[in-house]
N, C-alpha and C positions, 0 to 999 in steps of 0.2 A: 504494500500500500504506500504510495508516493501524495505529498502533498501539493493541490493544485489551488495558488489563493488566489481567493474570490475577489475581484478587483472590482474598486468603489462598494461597497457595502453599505446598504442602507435599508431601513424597515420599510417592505410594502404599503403604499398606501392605504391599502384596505387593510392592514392586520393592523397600522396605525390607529386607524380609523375607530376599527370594532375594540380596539384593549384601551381605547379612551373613553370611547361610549361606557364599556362593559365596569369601568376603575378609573372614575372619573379622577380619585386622589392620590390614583397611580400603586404599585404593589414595590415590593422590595426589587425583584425583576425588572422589572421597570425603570426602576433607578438605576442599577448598572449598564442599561444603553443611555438613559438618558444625560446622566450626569457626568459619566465617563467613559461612553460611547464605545462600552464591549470593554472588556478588562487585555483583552488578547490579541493577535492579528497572528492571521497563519503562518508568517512570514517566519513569528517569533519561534516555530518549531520547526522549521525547516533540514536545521540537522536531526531531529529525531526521526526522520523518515526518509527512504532511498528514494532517488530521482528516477527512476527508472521502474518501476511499476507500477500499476495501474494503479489511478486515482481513486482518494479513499475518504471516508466525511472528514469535515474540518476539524480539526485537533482545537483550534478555537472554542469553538460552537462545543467540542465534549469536556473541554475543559470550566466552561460554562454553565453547563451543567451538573457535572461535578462538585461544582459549588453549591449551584443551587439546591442539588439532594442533597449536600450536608446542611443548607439553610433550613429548610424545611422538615429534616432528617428523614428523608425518604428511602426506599430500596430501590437496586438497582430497575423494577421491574415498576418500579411505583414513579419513576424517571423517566424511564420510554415514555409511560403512557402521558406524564404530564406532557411532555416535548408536542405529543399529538393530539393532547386534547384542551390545554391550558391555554388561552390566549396572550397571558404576563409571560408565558417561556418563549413563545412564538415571538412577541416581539422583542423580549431578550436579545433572541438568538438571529435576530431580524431574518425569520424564516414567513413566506407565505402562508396563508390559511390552507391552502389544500396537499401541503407539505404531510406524510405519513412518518416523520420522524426517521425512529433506528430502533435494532433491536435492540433488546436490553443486555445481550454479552458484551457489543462492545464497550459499554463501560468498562467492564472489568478487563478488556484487551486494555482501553489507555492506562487505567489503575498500574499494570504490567507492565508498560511502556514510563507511567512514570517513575515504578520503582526502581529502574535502573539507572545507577551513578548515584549522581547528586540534582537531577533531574526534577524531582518535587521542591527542594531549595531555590531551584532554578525558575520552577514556576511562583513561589513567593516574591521570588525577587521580581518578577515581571508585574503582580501586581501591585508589589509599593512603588515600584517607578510609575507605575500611571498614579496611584495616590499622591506622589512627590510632585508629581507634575503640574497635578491638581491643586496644591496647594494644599493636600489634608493632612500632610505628617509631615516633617522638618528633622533636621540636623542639628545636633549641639543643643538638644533639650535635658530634659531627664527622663530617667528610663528606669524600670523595675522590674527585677526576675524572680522566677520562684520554681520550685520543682514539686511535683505529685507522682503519687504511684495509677500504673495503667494491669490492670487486668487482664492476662492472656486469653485469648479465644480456647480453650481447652477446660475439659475436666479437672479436678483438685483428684488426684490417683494416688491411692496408698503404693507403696515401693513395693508390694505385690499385684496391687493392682496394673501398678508401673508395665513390672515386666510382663505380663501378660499379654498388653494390648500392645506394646513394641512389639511381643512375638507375632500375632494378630496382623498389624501393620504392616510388618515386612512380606506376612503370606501372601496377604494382598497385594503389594507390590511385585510381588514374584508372579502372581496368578495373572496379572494386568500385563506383564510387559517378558517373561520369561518362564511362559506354561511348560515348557518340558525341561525346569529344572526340576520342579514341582513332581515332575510324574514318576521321574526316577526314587524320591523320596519321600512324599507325604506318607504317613501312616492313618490306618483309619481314625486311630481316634482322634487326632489331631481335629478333624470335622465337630467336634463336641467340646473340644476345648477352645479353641480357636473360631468358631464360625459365628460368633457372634461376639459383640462389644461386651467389655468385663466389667459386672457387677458383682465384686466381692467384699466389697463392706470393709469394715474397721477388724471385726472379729470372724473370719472363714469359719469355714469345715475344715479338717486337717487341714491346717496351715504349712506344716512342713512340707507335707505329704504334694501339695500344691505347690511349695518353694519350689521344692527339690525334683517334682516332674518339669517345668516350666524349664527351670535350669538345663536339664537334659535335653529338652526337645531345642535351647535355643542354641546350645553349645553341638549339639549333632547338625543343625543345618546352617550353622554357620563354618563348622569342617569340611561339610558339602559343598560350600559357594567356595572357599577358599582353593580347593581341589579341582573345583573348575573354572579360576579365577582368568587362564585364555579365554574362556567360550562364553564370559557372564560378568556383566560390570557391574558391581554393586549398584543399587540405586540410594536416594536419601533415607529410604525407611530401615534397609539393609543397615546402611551405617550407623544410624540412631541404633537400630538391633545391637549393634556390637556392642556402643560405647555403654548403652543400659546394662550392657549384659557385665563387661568389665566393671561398672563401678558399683556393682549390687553382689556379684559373684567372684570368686578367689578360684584358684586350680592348687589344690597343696601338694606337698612332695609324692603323693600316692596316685596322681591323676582323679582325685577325688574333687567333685562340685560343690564347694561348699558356700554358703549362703553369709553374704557380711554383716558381721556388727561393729558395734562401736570396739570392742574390746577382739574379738576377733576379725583381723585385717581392716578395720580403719575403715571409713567413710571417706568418702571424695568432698572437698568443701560444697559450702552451696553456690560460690560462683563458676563451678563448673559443673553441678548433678544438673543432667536433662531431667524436668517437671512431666515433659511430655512428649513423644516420640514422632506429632504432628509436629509442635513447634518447638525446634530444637536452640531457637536463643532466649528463650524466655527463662526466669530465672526466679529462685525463690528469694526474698529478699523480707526486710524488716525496719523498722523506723520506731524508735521507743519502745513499748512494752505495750504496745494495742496496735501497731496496723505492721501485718503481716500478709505479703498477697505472692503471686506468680505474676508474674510478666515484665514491665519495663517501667521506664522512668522518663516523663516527658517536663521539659526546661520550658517554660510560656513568659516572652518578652516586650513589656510594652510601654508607650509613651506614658508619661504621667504630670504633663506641667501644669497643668488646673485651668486654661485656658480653652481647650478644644476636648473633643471627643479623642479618648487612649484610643489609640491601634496599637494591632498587635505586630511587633517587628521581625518576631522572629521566633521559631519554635523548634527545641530538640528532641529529639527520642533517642533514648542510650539506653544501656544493660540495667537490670534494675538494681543489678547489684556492684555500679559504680558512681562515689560521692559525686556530688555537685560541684565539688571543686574541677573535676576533669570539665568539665563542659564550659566553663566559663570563656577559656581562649578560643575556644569556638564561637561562641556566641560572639566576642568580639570581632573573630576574623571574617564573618559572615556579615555583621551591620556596618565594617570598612567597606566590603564588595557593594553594600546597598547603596551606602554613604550615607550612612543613619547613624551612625554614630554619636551617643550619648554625651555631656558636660559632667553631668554624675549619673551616676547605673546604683542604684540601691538596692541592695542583697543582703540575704544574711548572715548570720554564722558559718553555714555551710561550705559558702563560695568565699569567704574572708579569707586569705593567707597574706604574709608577707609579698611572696614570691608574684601572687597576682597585682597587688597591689603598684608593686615595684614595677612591673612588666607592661602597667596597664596607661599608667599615670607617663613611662617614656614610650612606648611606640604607640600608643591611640591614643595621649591627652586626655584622657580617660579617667575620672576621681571617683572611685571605689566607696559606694556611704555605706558602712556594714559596720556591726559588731566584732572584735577585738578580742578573743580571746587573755584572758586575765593570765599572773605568772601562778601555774597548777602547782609550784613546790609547796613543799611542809612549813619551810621560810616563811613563804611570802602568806600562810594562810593564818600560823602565828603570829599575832599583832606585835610581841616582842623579837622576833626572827629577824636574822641578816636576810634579806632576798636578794637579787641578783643587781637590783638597783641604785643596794648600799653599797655596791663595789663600783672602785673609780679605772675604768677601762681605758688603756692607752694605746691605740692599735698601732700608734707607729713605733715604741719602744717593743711592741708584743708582752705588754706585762698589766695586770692588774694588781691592784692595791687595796686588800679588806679593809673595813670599817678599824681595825684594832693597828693597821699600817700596816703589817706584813705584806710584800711582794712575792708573786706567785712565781715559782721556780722554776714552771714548763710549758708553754703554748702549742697547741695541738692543731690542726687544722687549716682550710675548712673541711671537713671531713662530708662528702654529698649524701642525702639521704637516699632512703629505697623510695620513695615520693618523690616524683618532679615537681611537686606543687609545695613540698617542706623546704624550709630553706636550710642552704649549708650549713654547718655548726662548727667552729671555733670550741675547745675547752682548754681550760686552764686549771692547772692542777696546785694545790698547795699541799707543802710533805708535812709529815709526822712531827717530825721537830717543830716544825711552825706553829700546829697548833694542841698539839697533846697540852703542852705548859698552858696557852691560851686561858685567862681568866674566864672567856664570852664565849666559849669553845660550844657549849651546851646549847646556847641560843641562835649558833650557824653551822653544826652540823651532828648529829647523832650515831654518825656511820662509828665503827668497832675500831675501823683505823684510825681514828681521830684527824683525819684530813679531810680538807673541803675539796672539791671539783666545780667549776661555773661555766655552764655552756652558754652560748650567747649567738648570735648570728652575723653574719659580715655589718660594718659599719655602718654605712647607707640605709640598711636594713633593719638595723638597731636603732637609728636617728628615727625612722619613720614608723618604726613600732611604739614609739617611745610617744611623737607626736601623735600619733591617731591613737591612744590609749588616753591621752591626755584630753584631747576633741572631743570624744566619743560621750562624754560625759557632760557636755557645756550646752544651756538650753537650745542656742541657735541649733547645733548637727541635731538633739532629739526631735525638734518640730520639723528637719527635711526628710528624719530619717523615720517619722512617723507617717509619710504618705506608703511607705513600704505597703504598710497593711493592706493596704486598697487590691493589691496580686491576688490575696485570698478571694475576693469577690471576682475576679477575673477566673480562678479555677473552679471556685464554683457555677460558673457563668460555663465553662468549658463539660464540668463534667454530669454538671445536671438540667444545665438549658440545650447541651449537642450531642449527650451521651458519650463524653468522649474517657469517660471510667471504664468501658468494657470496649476490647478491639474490636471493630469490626471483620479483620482480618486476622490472619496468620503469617509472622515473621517480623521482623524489626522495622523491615523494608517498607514492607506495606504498612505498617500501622504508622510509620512515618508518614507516610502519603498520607493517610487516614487525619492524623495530627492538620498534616499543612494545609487541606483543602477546609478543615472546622478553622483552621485559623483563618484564613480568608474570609468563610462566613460571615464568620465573627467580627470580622472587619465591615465587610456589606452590612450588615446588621445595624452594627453603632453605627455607622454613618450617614443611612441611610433616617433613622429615625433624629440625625441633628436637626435643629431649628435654623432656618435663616437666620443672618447675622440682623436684619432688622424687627424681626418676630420677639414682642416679649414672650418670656418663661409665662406659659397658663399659671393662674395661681391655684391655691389648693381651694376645691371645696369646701363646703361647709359639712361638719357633721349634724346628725342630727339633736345632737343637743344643744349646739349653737343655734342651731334653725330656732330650734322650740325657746332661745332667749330672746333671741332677736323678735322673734313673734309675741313676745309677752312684753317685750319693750322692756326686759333686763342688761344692762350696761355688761359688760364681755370685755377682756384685756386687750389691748391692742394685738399684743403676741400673737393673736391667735390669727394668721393668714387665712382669709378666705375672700370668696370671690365678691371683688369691691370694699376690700378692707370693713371694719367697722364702721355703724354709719355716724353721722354725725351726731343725729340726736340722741345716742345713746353714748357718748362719750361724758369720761368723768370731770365732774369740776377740781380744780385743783385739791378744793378740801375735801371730797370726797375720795380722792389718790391718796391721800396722807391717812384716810381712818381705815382706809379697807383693805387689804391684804392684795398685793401682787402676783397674777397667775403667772408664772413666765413656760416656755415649753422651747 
């Protein structure tokens, strides 16, 4: 399928006509031709399709769509039919009225089409350049991020339930694509264990007895495929087979199958156990002592100066079982390519490091408003304790100096961490002699050897930990760094106004795609519902207990907004404000 683009593009007179008549104050659809005249041009995907074959619908027009079923949160099949029956889609997509649309798979061909690369990224960026162009988002504002847990499309399966339906999966894989590996091996019973989806609960029937057949039947036809490894390429499900089978199962020195535990041969961590044998990057993962789920981890970034309506900038999906620190130099190097790039980006604990900091503030001009972790020693949590503070650091002699004067005898470092996101570490050592005698010895350190050790981090690093500890604390940073909160209302705008708590799909790829197209939405959404710039804000109604004062000719605080303010005749005279109590709200 080659793209062939539709030159001059403009909505039919008559489907103009009939979606004015029909929505005289226009529908969300609507607004994306009218206000910014399609989000897309076929042009813009020109590399994602070969010149050279036959002409195929516009990648526009389904990307278009696309949006508007995650607007609406439609299904693929529930999108066809708007395309051919909705008059708001038709002029959308400035298609004719006797237009019969598309079928409904190819959605899920472009879904495919954009999970490849960085391609869904690609299409975000396409539509904040028409929003930039527009005038609806800016450069060198402020920005806010935050991260949520996403829900794998898959069963919650006990590690027997596990290996079961991995064995399951792969038969089926083999039965679909290499029937006569099948014939040489299947056994009858295998039809009774394996022919249907596995519900075996928290507590089985012989549980061993189930371990330990499961184990054989997956360890005998994975001998099999290995044996005919010229004539049969494993497939995804095969491989999932294996990896479940390796990290549940052991071969001890007898060639016996023995089933893993904790104490016998060890468990695989949980960022690398497969949850489930459909979707092999989803991952069990944790956040405090109450949310515990399978799947991934999506980063939601948005404007925030108080001025316009937030859009969304920009949106991650990563493993669910890696911090929020790794995602952050993404997120920057992604709103450089938009040219969106934030004045300050507020986050929190999570994404705070030195290392970000230091990296963000010189290559993107970039000031980091977040939380600071405190110094965690025993020192510094004793209000009488030496902490690392008390000592006078001299990086160009290479020596520190305690609170008591001694100078420290050995400088170490920087020594790099196992983290890229931890910053190097400097220590400095003071010996035995130094501080056994020590009258204050008790008060800086408790260790057996009677010597202190003080890590500390490169200079620069130190200066700027030292200032933003200091900040962090001073009314003006808590009133910038309290619009943070506002992200929460943006996640739950994502995961319970677009559904976007449960995957629609299966694999990282796609639910990325899944992520980018609700985040565009969500963008059409806000902006769609902004007010002209000369439109006052409606004011608030009255309730009905106002009504019923206002109708009895009872005086009511000014406070109380509703439509046409209080009236006049029911306003207090001075001396009746001084005796009667002020409602404020």
């Amino acid at each position: 399928m080659s793209v062939r683009p539709r030159p001059g593009e403009h909505v039919p007179s008559l489907t103009a006509q009939v979606a004015r008549a029909s929505n005289p104050s226009g529908t969300t659809a609507m607004w994306v031709r009218d206000r910014l005249d399609g989000l897309w041009r076929d042009e813009d995907f020109r590399a994602w399709y070969p010149r050279d074959d036959r002409p195929g619908l516009s990648p526009a027009q389904l990307a278009t769509v696309s949006v508007l079923q995650f607007l609406y949160n439609l299904s693929d099949r529930q999108a066809a039919e708007a395309v051919r029956c909705r008059i708001d889609f038709k002029y959308a997509l400035a298609l004719p009225l006797d237009n019969p649309g598309f079928h409904h798979s190819v959605l899920s061909d472009f879904r495919d089409r954009l999970a490849e690369g960085d391609r869904a990224g690609l299409l975000l960026d396409l539509a904040l350049e028409r929003l930039r162009d527009a005038g609806l988002v800016k450069e060198r504002g402020r920005q806010r991020t935050d991260s949520t847990h996403i829900l794998a499309a898959v069963r919650d399966l006990t590690r027997r339930e596990l290996v079961t339906e991995a064995m399951r999966a792969a038969l089926e894989e083999l039965a679909r694509t290499a029937p006569q590996v099948l014939a040489e091996l299947v056994i009858e019973e295998w039809g009774e264990r394996y022919g249907r989806p596995v519900r075996l609960g928290k507590n089985p029937t012989h549980p061993k007895t189930r371990i330990n057949r499961t184990g054989a039947d997956a360890h005998l036809l994975l001998m099999h495929l290995h044996q005919r490894r010229p004539a049969s390429r494993p497939g995804p499900q095969v491989k999932a087979l294996r990896e479940v089978f390796v990290q549940n199962y052991l071969i001890d020195e007898r060639d016996r199958i023995r089933w893993r535990t904790p104490e016998g041969g060890g468990l695989p961590p949980s960022g690398t156990t497969i949850v489930s044998p459909y979707d092999l990057q989803a991952r069990y993962s944790r956040r405090g002592h109450a949310t515990r789920w399978k799947g991934y981890l999506t980063h939601i970034t948005e404007t925030c100066d108080g001025d316009g309506i937030n859009v969304i900038t920009d949106v991650a999906t990563t493993e669910a079982t890696g911090s929020d620190a790794h995602a952050l130099p993404g997120i920057h190097h992604r709103l450089t390519r938009r040219r969106l790039l934030p004045a300050e980006h507020l986050i929190d604990s999570g994404y705070t490091t030195l290392v970000h900091q230091e990296h963000a503030a010189r290559e993107h001009q970039v000031a980091l408003v977040g939380p600071v972790g405190v110094n965690p020693t025993r020192q510094h949590r004793d209000q009488g304790g030496f902490s690392r503070d008390d000592f006078l650091i001299d990086f160009e002699r290479r020596q520190v100096t305690c609170p008591q004067g001694q100078t420290s005898r050995s400088w170490y470092g920087p020594y790099p961490t196992s983290s890229p996101q931890a910053a190097p570490l400097i220590v400095v050592k003071f010996t035995k002699s130094q501080c056994g005698p020590c009258p204050a010895r008790t008060r800086c350190t408790g260790s057996r050897a009677a010597s202190r050790s003080v890590g500390f981090p490169l200079k620069d690093l130190l200066d700027l930990q030292r200032r933003t500890r200091a900040e962090q604390d001073s009314p003006s940073r808590r009133r910038i760094y309290a619009v943070r909160s506002g992200i929460e209302g943006t996640i739950n705008e994502f995961a319970h106004g677009h559904e976007m708590r449960r995957c629609r799909y299966r694999g990282l790829d796609k639910t990325h795609v899944q992520h980018v197209l609700t985040a565009i939405a969500v963008n059409i959404e806000r902006l769609c519902d902004q007010l002209p710039p000369e439109a006052p804000r409606p004011p608030r109604p009255p309730t009905t207990f106002q009504t019923y004062l206002d109708q009895q000719g009872i005086p009511r605080s000014r406070s109380w907004r509703s439509v046409g303010g209080c009236s006049p005749s029911f306003s207090r005279s001075p001396t009746e404000s001084s005796s009667l109590p002020v409602v404020t709200t």
